[in-house]
N, C-alpha and C positions, 0 to 999 in steps of 0.2 A: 345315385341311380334312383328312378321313380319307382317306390313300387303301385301307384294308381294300375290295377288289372285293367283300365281302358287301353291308357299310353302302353303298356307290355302287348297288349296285343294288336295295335295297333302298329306299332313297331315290328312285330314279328311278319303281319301279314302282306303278301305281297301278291300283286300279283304274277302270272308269269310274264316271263325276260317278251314274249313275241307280242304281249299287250303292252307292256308298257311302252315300246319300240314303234307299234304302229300307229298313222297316223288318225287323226278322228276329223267328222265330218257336219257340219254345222249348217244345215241347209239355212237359209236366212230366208225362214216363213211368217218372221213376225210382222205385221202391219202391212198385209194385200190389202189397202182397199185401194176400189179400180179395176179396170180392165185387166184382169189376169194372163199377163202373155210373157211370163219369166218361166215356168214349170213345164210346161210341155202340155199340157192337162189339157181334155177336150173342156173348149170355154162355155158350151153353150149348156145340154144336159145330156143325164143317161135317156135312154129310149122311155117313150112313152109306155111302154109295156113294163119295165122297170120300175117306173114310178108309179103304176097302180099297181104292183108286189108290192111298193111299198108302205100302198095307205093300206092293205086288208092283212098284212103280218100280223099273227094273232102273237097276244103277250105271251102265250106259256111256249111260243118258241124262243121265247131270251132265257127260258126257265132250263131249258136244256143243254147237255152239252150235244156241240155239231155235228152229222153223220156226211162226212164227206164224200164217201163212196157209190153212193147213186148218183150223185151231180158229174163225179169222173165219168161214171158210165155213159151219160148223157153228152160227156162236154168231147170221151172217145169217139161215140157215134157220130157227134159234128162234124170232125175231122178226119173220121175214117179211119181210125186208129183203133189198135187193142188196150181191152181197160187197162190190162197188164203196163201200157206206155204211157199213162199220165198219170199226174200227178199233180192235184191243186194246190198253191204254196199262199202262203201272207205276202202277196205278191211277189215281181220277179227279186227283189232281195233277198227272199227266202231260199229262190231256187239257187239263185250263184253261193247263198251260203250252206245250201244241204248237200253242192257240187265239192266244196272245200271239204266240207267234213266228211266227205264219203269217200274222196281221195289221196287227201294231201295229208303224206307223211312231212315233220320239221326238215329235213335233209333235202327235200323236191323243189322243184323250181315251177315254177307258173310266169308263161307270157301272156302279155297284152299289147294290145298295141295304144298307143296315147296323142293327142290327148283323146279321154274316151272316159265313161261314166265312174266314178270313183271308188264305188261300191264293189267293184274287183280284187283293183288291190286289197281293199283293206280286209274283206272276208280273207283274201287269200295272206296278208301280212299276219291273222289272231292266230293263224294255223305256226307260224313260222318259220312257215317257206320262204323261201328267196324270190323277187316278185321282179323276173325279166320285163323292164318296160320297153317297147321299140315306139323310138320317137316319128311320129309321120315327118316329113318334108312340107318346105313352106307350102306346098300346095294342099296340104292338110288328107291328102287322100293317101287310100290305104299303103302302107307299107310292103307289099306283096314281098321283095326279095328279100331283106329285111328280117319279116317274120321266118321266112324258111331258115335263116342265119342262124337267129335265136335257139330253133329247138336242137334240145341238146338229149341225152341219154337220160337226162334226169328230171326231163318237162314230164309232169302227172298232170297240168291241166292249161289247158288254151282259152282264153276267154275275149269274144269276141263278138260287135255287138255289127250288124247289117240291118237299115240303116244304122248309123255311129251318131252317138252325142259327146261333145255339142255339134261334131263338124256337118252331119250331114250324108258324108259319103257312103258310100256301100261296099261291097266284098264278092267279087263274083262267086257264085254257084260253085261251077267247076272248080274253081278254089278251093273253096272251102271243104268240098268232096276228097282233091287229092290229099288235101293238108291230113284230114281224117286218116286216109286209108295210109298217109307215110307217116303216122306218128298212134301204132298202136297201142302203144303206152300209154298215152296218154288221151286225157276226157278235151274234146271240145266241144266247150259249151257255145253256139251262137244265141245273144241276143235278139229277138226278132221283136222287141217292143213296138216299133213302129212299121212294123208291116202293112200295114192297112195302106200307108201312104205312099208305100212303093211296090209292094204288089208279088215279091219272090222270095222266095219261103222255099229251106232246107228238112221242111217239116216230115213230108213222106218221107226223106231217107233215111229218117233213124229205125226204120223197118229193116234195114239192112246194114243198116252199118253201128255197128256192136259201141263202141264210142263216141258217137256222137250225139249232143243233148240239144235239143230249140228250148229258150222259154219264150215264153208270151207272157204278155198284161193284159188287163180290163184298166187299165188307169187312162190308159189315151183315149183312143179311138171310141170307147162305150162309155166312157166317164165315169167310171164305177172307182176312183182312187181312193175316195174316203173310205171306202169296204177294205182296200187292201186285197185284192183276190191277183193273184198269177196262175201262171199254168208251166209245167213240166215237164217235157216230151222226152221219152229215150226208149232204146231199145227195153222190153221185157228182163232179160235179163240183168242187164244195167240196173235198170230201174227197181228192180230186188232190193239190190241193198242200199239205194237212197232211199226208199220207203223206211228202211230202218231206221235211219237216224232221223226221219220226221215225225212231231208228234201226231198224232193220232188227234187232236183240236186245234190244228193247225188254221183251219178256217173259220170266219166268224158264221154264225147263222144266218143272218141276214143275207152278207154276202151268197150263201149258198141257196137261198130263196130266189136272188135276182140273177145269177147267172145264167140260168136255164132259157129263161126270157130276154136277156141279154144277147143270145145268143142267135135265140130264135129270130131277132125281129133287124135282119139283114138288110132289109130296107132302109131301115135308118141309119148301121153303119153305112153304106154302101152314099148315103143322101152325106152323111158328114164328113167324110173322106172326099167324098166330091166337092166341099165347101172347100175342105181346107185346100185340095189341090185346084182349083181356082184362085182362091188368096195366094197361095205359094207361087202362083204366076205373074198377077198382079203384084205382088208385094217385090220379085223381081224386079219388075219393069221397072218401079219406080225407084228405086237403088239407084237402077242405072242411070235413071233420068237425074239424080239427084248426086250421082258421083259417087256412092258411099262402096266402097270395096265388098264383095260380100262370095261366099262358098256356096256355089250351086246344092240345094240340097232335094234329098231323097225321104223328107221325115216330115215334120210338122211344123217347122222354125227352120229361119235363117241365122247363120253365125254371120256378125258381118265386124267388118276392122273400123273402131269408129278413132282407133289411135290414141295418143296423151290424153285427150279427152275425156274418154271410156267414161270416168265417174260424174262428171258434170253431166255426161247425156243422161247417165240411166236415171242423176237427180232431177233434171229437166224433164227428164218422160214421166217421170212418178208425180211431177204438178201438173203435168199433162191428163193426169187419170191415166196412165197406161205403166203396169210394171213390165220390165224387162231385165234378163239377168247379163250381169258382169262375168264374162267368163274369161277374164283377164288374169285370174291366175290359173289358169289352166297349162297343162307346157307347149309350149308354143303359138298359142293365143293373145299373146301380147295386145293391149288394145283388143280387145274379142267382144264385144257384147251380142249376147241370143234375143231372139224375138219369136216368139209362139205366134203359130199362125193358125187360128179361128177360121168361123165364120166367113166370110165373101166381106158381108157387113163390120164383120169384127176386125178384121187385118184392115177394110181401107181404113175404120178408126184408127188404127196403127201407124195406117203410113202419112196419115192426116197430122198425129202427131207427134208423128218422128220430126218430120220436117220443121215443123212449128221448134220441137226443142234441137235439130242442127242450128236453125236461126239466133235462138237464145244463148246458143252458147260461142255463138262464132266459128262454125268447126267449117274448115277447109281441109281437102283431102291431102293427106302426107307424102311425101315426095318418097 
């Protein structure tokens, strides 16, 4: 037996049964160069009012720690909310993980519907709840009966993203309302990361409706991802006790510098939502012109089925100068790969060489 006090404790420490169990998640961010159309990310930049917060930050605010709570007030007034209903997070990651911690006992169940952003389950698997998947149908669109199947006596949280990544699809309103008011046990969080691109938002009714949560990002639509900044909508009361388990420098300072401005300067989202939904149409068309199967979508990117192929296009597009991602092991994306849609300018470079690498790799559409 060793007695080396490293190996003894080392051997003794473990940790618990619900981490080592669940899965882990490996973005593949090393070696973007090129046109960035794999992330989702707005391609082009943050607002111009953004970017002069950013040359006149004086140093002795890195000297500080962050006071988040005037920017909530600020980011309430936007939205027409009480300061009491938000809450700014280390983006939306933070929020689906301050959801988990605030609810979910090990014994409780959490649905999702799939495939859909990953970072659900796995917040909801460190908890060691049991992680209800409902699979979409080949049409990749929402599971609506499905999901009512799923909730059971012992669902504490529903996590669901309108629009949905990778697919696209969305979740009607009314939905997502009844779903709230028949399962008041439990928290429904909607995702609403890509709002901007589709335009319907459950946001006002968490004024009335005691469980249910929106978050938002600044990652997409205002480019602010490197800041890491989210937002967290819930009722007042709800929102009590998520406040607890968030720390109190949860945001960086910078980030809290540009949001205000971010926020303010609606012209520009309003100019880059209008880019991408132009691309988003054009980038359509020529799918179809080109035979490539693909998921009408409601977001910022197209899912499209490029088939057995999948890895040879997306190496073909990355000699092309364009990344895009493989979402081929997603569940039931077989052959899946994503394409982020920019600019007007920046997708037709996209669809300029997509084509270019269908050609090089020989791809004809699958029977």
């Amino acid at each position: 037996m060793s007695t080396d006090p490293a190996t003894s404790v080392a051997q003794k420490l473990r940790p618990r049964q619900a981490v080592e169990r669940m899965h882990e998640y490996h973005p593949p961010l090393a070696g973007r160069e090129g046109l960035r159309l794999d992330f989702n990310e707005n391609t082009f930049a943050p607002s111009p009012r953004v970017q002069a917060v950013l040359q006149r930050i004086a140093a002795e605010t890195l000297t500080k720690y962050p006071e988040r709570h005037h920017v909530e007030r600020t980011v309430a007034k936007h939205f027409g909310l009480a300061g009491e209903a938000v809450l700014l997070t280390n983006g939306v990651d933070e929020a689906i993980h301050l959801i988990c911690e605030t609810y979910i006992e090990p014994q409780d169940e959490v649905v999702i519907a799939t495939p859909t952003f990953s970072m659900y389950a796995l917040y909801a698997e460190a908890t060691g709840a049991r992680v209800r998947e409902v699979q979409a149908d080949r049409s990749l669109q929402f599971p609506y009966k499905e999901i009512q199947q799923a909730i059971q006596p012992s669902t504490r949280v529903i996590m669901l993203a309108s629009p949905n990544n990778p697919t696209g699809a969305v979740v009607e309103t009314s939905f997502l309302l009844e779903l709230a008011a028949a399962t008041p046990q439990a928290a429904l969080l909607v995702d609403e990361a890509y709002y901007h691109f589709h335009g319907e938002s459950v946001l006002s009714a968490t004024v009335t409706v005691p469980n249910l949560f929106v978050a938002r990002t600044f990652s997409k639509a205002y480019g602010l991802a490197g800041l890491r900044i989210g937002l967290l909508v819930g009722h007042p009361d709800a929102m009590r006790f998520v406040r607890k388990v968030s720390s109190p420098y949860n945001v960086n300072s910078i980030a809290l510098e540009c949001l205000p401005e971010a926020l303010a300067d609606e012209a520009y989202i309003s100019w880059y939502a209008g880019q991408v939904l132009q691309g988003r149409a054009a980038a359509e068309l020529a799918l179809r012109k080109l035979g490539v199967p693909y998921w009408p979508s409601h977001a910022n990117f197209i899912l499209m089925n490029i088939g057995g192929k999948h890895k040879e296009f997306v190496a073909a597009m990355r000699q092309q100068g364009v990344l895009v991602r493989d979402r081929s092991s997603d569940p039931g994306c077989d052959g899946c790969v994503r394409i982020t849609l920019g600019t007007v300018e920046q997708t037709h470079r996209g669809m300029i060489a997509l084509e270019k690498a269908l050609k090089e790799i020989q791809w004809q559409p699958e029977n």
